[in-house]
N, C-alpha and C positions, 0 to 999 in steps of 0.2 A: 483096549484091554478086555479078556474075557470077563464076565459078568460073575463068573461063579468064582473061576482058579484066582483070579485077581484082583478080588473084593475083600478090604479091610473086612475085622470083626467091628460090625456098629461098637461107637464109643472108645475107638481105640487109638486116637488121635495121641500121641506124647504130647505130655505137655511142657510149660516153658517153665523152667526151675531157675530164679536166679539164688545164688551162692554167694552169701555173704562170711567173712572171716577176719582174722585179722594178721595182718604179714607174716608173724611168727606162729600160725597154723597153716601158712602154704601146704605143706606135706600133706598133712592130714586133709585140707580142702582136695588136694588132688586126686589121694585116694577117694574121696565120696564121690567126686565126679566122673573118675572114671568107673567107679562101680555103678553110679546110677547111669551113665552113659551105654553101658555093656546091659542095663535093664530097659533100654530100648527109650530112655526119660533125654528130652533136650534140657541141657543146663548153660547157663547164661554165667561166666566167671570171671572176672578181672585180674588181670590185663588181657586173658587170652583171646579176649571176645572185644576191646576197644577198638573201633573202628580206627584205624590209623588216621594220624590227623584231626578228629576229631576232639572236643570240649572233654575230657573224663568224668568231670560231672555230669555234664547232660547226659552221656551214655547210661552215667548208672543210671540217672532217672528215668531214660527210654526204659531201660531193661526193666527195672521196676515194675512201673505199669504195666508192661506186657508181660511180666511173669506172671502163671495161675497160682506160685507159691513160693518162698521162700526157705533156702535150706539154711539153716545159721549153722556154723561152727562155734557152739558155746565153750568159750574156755575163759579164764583168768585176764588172757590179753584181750580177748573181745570185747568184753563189759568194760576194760579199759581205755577201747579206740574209741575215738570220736567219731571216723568213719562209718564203723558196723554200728554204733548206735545212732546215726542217723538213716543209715539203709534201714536200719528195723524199724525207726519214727514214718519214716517212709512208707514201709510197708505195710506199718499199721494203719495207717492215714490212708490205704487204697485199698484196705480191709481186703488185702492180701493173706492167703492163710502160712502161716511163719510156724515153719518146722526143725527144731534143735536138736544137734547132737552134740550131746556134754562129754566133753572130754576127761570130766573132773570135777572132783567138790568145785563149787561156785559160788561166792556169794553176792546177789543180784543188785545191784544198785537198784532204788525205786523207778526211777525213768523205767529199767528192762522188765522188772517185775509188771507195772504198767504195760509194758508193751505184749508182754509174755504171757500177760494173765490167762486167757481164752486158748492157751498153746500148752499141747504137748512136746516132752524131749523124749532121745532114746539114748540113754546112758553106755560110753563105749566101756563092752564086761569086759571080762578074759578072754574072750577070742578076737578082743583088737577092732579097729579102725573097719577091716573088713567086715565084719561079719556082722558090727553094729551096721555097717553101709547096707548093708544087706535088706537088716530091719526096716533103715531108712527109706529103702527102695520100696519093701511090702508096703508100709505107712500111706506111703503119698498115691503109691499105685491104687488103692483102696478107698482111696480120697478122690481119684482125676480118672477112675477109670469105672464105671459101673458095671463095663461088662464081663467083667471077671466075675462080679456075682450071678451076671447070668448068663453065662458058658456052665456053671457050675449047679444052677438053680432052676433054666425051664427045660422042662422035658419033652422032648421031639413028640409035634403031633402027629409027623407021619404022612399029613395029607398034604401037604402045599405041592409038591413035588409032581404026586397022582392028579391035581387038577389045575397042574400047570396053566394047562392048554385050552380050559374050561370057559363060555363065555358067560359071565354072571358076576356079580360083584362078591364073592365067597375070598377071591384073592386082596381084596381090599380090606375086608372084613377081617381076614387072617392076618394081614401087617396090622391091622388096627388092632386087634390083640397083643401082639408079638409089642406093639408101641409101648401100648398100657405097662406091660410086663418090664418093659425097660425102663419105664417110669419108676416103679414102685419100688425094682432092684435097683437104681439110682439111689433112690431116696435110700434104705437099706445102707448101702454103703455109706455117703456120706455118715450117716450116724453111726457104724463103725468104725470110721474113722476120729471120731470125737469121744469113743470112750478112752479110758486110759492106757500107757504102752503097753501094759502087762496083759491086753484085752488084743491087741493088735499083735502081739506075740504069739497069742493063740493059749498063754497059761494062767489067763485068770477068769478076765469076762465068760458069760454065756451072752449068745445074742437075744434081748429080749423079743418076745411075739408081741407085744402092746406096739401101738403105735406110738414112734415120735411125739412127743408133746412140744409146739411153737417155740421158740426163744420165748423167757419173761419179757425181754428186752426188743419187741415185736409190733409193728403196729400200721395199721392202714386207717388211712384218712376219705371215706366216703365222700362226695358229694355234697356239698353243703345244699339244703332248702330254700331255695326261694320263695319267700314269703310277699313277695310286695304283690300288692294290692291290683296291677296291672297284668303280674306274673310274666313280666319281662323281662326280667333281667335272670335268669340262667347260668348267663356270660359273668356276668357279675358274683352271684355265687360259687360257681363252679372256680373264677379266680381266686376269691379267698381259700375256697377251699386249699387247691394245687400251690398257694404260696405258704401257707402252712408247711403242706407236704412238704414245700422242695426247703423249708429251713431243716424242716426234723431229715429228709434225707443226706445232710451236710452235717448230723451229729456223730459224731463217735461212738459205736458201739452198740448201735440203734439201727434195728433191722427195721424200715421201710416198705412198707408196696408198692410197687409203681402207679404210676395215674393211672397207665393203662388198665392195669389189673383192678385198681380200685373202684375206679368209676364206670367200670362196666355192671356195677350193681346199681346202679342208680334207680332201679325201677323194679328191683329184684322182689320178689316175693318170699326170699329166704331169711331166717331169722339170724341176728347177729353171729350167734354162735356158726352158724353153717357158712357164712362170707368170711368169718374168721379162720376156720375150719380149710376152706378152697384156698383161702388166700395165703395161710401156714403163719398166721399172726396169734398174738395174746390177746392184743388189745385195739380199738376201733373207737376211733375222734370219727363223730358225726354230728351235722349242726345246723343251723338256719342262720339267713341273712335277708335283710327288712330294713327298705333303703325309705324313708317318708319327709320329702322335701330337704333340709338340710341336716337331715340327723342319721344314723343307723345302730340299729340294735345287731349284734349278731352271738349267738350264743352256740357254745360249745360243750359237749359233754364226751367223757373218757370212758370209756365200758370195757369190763372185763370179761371177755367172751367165756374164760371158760369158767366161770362163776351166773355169766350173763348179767350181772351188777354195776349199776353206777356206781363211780370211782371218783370222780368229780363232774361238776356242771358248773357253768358260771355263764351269764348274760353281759355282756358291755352294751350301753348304750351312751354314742360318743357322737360329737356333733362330725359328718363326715367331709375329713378332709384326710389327704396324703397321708400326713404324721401321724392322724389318728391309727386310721387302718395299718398303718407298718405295727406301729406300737401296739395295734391289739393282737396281730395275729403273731410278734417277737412274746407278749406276755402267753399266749395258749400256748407256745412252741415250751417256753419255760416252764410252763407250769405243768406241762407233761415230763417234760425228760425230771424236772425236780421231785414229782408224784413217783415216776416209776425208779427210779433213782433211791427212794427211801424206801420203796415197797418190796421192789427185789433186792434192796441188801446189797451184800457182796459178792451176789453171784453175777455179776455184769459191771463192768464200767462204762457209765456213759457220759460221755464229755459234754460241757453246758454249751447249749447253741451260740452262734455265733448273734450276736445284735446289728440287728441294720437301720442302716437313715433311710428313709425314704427317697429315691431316684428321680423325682419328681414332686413339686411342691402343686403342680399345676391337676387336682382333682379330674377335670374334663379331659385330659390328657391320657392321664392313669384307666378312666373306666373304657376309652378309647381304645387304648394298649390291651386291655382285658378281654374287649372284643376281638378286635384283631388277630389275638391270639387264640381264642375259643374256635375264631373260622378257620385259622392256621391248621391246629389240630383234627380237628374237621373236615380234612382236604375235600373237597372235589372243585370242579372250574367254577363255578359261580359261588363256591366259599373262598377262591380265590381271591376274586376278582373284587367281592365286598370286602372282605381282611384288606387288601391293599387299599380302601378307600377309607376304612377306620384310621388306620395307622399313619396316612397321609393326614390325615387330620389331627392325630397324636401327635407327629410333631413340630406341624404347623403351630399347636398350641405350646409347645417346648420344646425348642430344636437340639435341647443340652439332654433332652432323654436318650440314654445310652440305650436303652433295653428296645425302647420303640423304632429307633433307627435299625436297632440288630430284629427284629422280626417285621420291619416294612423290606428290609435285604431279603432276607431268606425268601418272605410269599416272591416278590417280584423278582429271583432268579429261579426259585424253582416251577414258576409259571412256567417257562421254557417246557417243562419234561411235561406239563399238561397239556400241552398246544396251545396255551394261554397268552396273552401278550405279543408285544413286537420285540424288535430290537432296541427300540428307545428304553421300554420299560427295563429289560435285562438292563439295561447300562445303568439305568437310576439304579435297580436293585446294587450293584458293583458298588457305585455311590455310595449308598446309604452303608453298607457295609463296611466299608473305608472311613464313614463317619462315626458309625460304633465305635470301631475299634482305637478309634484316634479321641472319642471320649470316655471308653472306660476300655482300656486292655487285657481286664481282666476277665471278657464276656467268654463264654464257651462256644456256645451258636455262631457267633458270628464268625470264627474263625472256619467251623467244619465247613461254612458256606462260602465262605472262600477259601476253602479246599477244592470244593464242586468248580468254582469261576476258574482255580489254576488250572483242574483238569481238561478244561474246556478248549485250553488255550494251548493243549500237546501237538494236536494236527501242524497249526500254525507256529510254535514254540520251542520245539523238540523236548526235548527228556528232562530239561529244567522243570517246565510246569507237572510232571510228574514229582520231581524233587521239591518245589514249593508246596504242593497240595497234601505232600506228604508230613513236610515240616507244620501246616497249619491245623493239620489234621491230630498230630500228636499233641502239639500245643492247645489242642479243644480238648483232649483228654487230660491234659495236664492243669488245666485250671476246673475241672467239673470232671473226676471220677466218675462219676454217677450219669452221663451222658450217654445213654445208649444209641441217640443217631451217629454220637460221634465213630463208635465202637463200628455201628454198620455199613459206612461210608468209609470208611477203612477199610474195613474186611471187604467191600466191592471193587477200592483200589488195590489191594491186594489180589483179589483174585483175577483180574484183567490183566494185572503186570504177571499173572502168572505163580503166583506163591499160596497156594491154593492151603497146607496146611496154616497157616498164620492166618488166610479169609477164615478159617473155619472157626481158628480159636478167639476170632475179633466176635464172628454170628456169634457164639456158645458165650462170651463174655456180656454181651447185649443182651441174648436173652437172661444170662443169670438177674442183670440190672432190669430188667423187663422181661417177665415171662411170656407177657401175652402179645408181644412184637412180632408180629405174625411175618410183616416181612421179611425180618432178620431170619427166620425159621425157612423162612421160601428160599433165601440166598444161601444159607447152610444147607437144601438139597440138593442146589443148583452145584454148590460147591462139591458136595458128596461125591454129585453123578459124576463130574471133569476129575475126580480123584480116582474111577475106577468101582464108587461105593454106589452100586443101584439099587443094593437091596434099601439101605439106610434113606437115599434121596427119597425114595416111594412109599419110606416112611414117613417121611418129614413132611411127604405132600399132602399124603393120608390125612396127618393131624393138622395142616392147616386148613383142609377143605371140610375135617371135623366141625374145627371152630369158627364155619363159617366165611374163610377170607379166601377173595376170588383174585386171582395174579394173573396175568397176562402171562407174562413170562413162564407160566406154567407150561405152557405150548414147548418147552425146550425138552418136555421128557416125555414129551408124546412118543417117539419114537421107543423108549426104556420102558412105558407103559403096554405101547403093543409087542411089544417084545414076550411081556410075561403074558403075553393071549389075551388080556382085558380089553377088548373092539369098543366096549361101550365108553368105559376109560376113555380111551387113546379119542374117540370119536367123540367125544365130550369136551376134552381138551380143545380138540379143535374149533369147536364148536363154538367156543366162550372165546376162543381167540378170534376167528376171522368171521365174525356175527356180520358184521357191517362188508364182509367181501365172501357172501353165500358161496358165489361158484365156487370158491377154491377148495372149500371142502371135503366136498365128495374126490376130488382127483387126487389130495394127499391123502385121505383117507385110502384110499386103493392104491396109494404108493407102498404105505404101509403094512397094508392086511392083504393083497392078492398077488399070489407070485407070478400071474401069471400077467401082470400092469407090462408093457411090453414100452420098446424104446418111442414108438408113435403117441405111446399113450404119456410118456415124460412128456416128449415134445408140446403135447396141447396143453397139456399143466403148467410147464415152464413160460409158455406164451400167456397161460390165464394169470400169472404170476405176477407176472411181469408190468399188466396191465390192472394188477387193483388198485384203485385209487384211494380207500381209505383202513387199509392196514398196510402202509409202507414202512411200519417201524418192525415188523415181525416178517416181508418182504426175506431177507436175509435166512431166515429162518426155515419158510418155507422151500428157498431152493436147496438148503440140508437137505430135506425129506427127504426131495426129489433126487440128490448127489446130483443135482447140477452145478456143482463147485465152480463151474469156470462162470458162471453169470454172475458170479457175488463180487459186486465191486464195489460195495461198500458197507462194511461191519463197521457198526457202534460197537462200545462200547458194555453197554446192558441189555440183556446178559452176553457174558464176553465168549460167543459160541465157537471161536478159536480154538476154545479148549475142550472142543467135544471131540473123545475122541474113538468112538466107533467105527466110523470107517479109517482104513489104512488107506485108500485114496483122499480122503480130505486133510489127514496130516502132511498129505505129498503136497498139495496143492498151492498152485502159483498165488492162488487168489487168499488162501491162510497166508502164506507167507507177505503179501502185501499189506495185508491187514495189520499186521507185525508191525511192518516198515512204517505205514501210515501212521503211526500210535507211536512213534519210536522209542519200542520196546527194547528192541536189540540195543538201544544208545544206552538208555538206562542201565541192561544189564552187564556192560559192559564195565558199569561204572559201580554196580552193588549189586553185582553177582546175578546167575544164570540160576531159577529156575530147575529144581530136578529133571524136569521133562526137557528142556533145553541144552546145548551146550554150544561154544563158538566152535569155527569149523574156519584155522587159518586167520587173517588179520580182520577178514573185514565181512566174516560172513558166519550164519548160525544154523540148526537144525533143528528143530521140534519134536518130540515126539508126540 
C-alpha cells in the first residue's frame, strides 16, 4: 500500500463498543448501532454477533473484555433485567468506560447508581433515537479517538515534506514532536470526554487551559527500601512492595501505576510531587523493609503529592513468617483505600480490597518465590537461568505453592526465545505449568504461558493449537484484567493470524494497563507498519528508542525508515540487529540506499546471508531487504513478516504463501473468518493481499 494515499490518520483505529439493552429496547438498540456503525465505531450486540454454537454467556464475557466501552440503553426495563445489570457489574469490574443513553425518566436502583456513578448519559430529546445516537457517537469518538483533536489543533509546519530527502536526524526529531503533540491532544480529549453531556454537546462547558488534575482516587506504590544490614535483599523489598501494589490494583475504583511505571523511580532524584506529576497519580505509598534474624519491621507512609504531606505512616514490627507478611501488607492495602475512601468523600467509589491467606506457610519458600520473580522481571540469560534455580528450590520446599510452580513454568519455557535451555527444561517448564493450574485455576500467568506452549504446537498441531492458545489466552484475561502480558501476547497472536486491527487494540489496551511496556509499544508499530500506517509506526519507534528500549525486531522497519531518507536511521537499525554477523551490513545497507545495488550485488548478499551463523532468527528478514523471496523457507512467527506488505512481488510469493500453510492459517480461517486482507479462493484455496 502506498505510504502517503493509504495511511490511516494516527489514532484512528474504531473501536470495540459492546451494547448492552434489554429485549424490549431491541429497536431502539438497533438504531444506536446502526448509527454508530455508519460513524465508522465497531459494536459488539447480542444475538447478532453470538458465535453460532457457542456458550451465550461466555460470549458476552469474551465481548466484554474486549470492548474499549460500553453503550447501555438506559430505560425502565433495563434496570429491570438481570442480564443488562450484570453486563454493567461486568463492565464496571473491567473498568470498562459505560456510556448511557436514556430513553426516559429513570429511577436507578443502587446496584446502577453504583455502577453509573463515574458515567455520563445522553438523554434521547425531541429529535428522537437518532439524533441522540448521533450525540452518542460524538461522546465516545472524543473519548477513543484523540486525533480528532489533532486534525483540528496542530498546525502544519510545512517542513517534513521539504526535508524529506535530508540525511540528518531533523525527521526523527519532527515525529518526536508531532508524538508529544499527540500525547498531550490525547490527554485533552479524554478529559473532554469526562465533562458533562451539556459540555460534549458543545452548549455549556468551555474547555479549560489548566491542566488535568490526577484522580483523588490515584496512587503509585514506589519501591520499598531495603534497609537490612547486609543490603541484600532488594528482591525481598521490592516484593512487598509489588504485592501491595498488585492487591490495591484488584480495587475498585482505584487507579493504580503499574510496576513498571513505578519502580523505574527507584533512584530518581525527583521530588514526590514530580513522580506523582509523570506518573498522573494523587497519591504515593513509599516504604522500607528490615529483615533481622527472625523478625521484620516494614513500615509504610501515604503522601499526598499534591499537598506534598504525610497522610498516614505506620511501622509493623512482626516476627517474620508467611501469615505475617500477607497480613501486613492486606492491613497497608486497607488502610489506604479506608484513608482515601473518607478523604475524598463521595467523589469516587472504592471497593474494600479483597483479603488473602497466605499461599505458602513455608517462609524459605516464599522469599525464594520473591527472588525468582525479581530475576523474572529482570530478563536477560543469566537472570534466567538463576530465577529457574530459586524457584526450583521454592518448590522443592512446598510443592503445593500454586504461584512458584506458575513462575518456575513461565522462566523455563520462555528460556526457549532467549536461546536458553534445552528441550528437557521446556518440557519441565510445560510441567510446572500443568501443576499450577491443577493447584490454583484461578492463576493468570500461567494460563498466557500456556497460551505461548499451544502456539508452539501449530506447526505440528494444525489450527487447534491456534484455538487452545487463544482460549487460554482469554481465560488469563479473564481472571486478572489487569495483566498486561496477557493483553500482549494476544495482540501478537492476533496479529500473525492476521487481524492486525484487534493486535492493535490488545498493544493500546496494555499499554493503558502499563504505560511504560515498551514492548507492547514496538508491537503496536510493528502492527501500524502491516496496516499500511508508517507515519504512525515510526512514531511509535521514535518514542521507544526515546525511552531508551533497544528491540531486535526493530530491523523490520528498516526498510520504512530508509524510505523517508534517514541512512543513518535505517543504518543503525541494522546495525544493532546484525552486530554479531558484521558482513551482512553493509550489503543491506546498499540494498536499501543505492539504486544502483545491481542483481550480482543481490547475489553475494543472499550467499553472505545465507551463511551467518549467529543472527539466524532475523535470517528471514534479511532476504526481505534483499526481495530474495524465493530463499525464505522458513518464517517464524515474530514478527510475523508475512504481513509486510510493500512489495507486490512478496504478496505473490510461493514462499508467503507457504508460510501460511506451515502455520495453518488458512485452517483456522476457515473456521473464524478471513482476515480483511485475505479471502478464500474456491474450496480449498486463499489469497492475500
Amino acid at each position: 500500500m502506498d505510504e502517503h494515499s493509504g495511511e490511516e490518520k494516527v489514532g484512528a483505529i474504531a473501536p470495540i463498543l459492546f451494547v448492552s439493552y434489554a429485549s424490549q429496547d431491541t429497536a431502539v438498540a438497533d438504531t444506536v448501532v446502526a448509527a454508530l456503525e455508519r460513524a465508522g465505531m465497531k459494536c459488539w450486540i447480542a444475538p447478532r454477533d453470538v458465535v453460532p454454537g457457542a456458550l451465550y454467556a461466555d460470549e458476552i464475557v469474551r465481548a466484554i473484555n474486549e470492548a474499549q466501552a460500553v453503550v447501555l440503553i438506559l430505560s425502565e426495563y433495563a434496570v429491570a433485567s438481570p442480564h443488562v445489570g450484570k453486563e454493567i457489574e461486568r463492565a464496571s469490574s473491567k473498568r470498562r468506560r459505560i456510556v448511557a443513553l436514556r430513553t426516559g425518566a429513570v429511577s436507578l436502583p443502587r446496584a446502577f447508581e453504583y455502577f453509573l456513578s463515574e458515567s455520563h448519559w445522553i438523554d434521547v430529546g425531541p429529535g428522537g433515537v437518532e439524533a441522540a445516537a448521533a450525540k452518542l457517537a460524538e461522546a465516545i469518538r472524543r473519548h477513543t479517538d484523540p486525533s480528532r483533536a489533532a486534525d483540528s489543533s496542530v498546525p502544519s509546519t510545512g517542513q517534513s515534506s521539504s526535508r524529506k530527502n535530508t540525511v540528518s536526524r531533523s525527521v526523527w526529531l519532527l515525529v518526536g514532536s508531532v508524538a508529544l503533540a499527540s500525547i498531550a491532544l490525547a490527554y485533552l480529549a479524554v478529559d473532554h470526554f469526562r465533562l458533562p453531556i451539556a459540555a460534549v454537546d458543545g452548549t455549556a462547558a468551555k474547555t479549560s487551559a489548566v491542566a488535568r488534575a490526577p484522580p483523588a482516587a490515584s496512587i503509585a506504590v514506589l519501591p520499598f527500601s531495603d534497609l537490612s544490614v547486609e543490603g541484600n535483599q532488594v528482591y525481598f523489598s521490592d516484593g512487598i512492595a509489588e504485592e501491595i501494589l498488585n492487591v490495591l490494583a484488584h480495587v475498585n475504583g482505584l487507579k493504580v501505576a503499574s510496576r513498571t511505571s513505578s519502580f523505574q523511580f527507584r533512584r530518581s532524584d525527583l521530588g514526590i510531587p514530580a513522580i506523582a506529576a509523570r506518573l498522573d497519580v494523587r497519591h504515593i505509598l513509599e516504604g522500607s523493609v528490615r529483615k533481622a534474624g527472625s523478625t521484620v519491621r516494614i513500615t509504610a507512609q501515604l503522601i499526598d503529592a499534591s499537598t506534598d504531606q504525610h497522610e498516614w505512616s505506620q511501622t509493623f514490627d512482626r516476627p517474620l513468617t508467611t501469615a505475617n507478611l500477607f497480613a501486613i501488607q492486606d492491613e497497608i492495602a486497607k488502610t489506604i483505600v479506608d484513608h482515601l475512601a473518607a478523604t475524598i468523600g463521595g467523589t469516587a467509589n472504592v471497593a474494600e480490597p479483597a483479603a488473602r491467606k497466605a499461599d505458602t506457610a513455608d517462609q524459605d519458600a516464599y522469599e525464594l518465590y520473591l527472588l525468582g520473580r525479581s530475576l523474572f522481571v529482570a530478563r536477560s540469560k543469566q537472570n534466567l537461568v538463576s530465577a529457574a534455580v530459586a524457584l526450583k528450590a521454592a518448590v522443592a520446599k512446598d510443592p503445593k505453592f500454586a504461584r512458584a510452580w506458575e513462575m518456575l513454568g513461565a522462566v523455563l519455557v520462555l528460556e526457549r526465545s532467549w536461546d536458553v535451555g534445552n528441550e528437557r527444561d521446556y518440557q519441565a517448564g510445560v510441567e510446572a505449568i500443568d501443576t499450577a493450574v491443577r493447584l490454583d485455576p484461578n492463576l493468570s500467568l500461567a494460563y498466557a504461558v500456556r497460551a505461548e506452549v499451544k502456539e508452539y504446537t501449530v506447526p505440528s498441531r494444525g489450527a487447534v493449537g491456534w484455538e487452545e492458545a487463544s482460549d487460554d489466552l482469554s481465560r488469563a484475561i479473564e481472571h486478572d484484567g489487569t495483566n498486561a502480558t496477557a493483553y500482549l501476547w494476544r495482540g501478537e497472536q492476533y496479529a500473525t493470524l492476521g487481524y492486525l486491527e484487534r493486535a492493535k487494540q490488545d498493544y493500546q489496551r496494555c499499554l493503558e494497563i502499563d504505560p511504560a511496556y515498551e514492548l507492547a509499544r514496538r508491537h503496536l508499530a510493528l502492527a501500524s507498519l502491516y496496516s499500511g500506517q508508517t507515519t504512525e509506526a515510526l512514531r511509535l519507534l521514535e518514542a521507544g528508542l526515546e525511552n531508551g528500549y533497544p528491540f531486535l525486531g526493530d530491523v523490520v522497519l528498516t526498510p520504512a525508515v530508509a524510505a523517508r531518507g534517514d541512512r543513518v536511521g535505517a543504518l543503525s537499525l541494522l546495525v544493532s540487529t546484525y552486530v554479531d554477523d558484521p558482513q551482512l551490513i553493509r550489503p543491506l545497507f546498499r540494498a536499501l540506499t543505492e539504486p544502483a545495488f545491481s542483481d550480482r550485488d543481490r547475489e553475494d548478499a543472499v550467499a553472505l546471508v545465507k551463511g551467518a551463523k549467529n543472527s539466524r532468527e532475523f535470517v528471514p528478514v534479511a532476504l526481505l531487504i534483499l526481495k530474495a523471496y524465493d530463499q525464505i523457507v522458513a518464517v517464524d512467527t515474530d514478527p510475523p513478516i508475512w504481513w509486510d506488505r510493500a512489495d507486490a512481488a512478496w504478496l505473490r510469493s510461493p514462499s508467503r504463501k507457504g508460510a501460511f500453510e506451515r502455520w495453518h492459517l488458512p485452517d483456522y480461517w476457515r473456521k473464524h473468518g478471513f482476515p480483511p486482507q485475505c479471502r478464500p479462493t474456491g474450496e480449498s484455496d486463499f489469497e492475500c493481499r
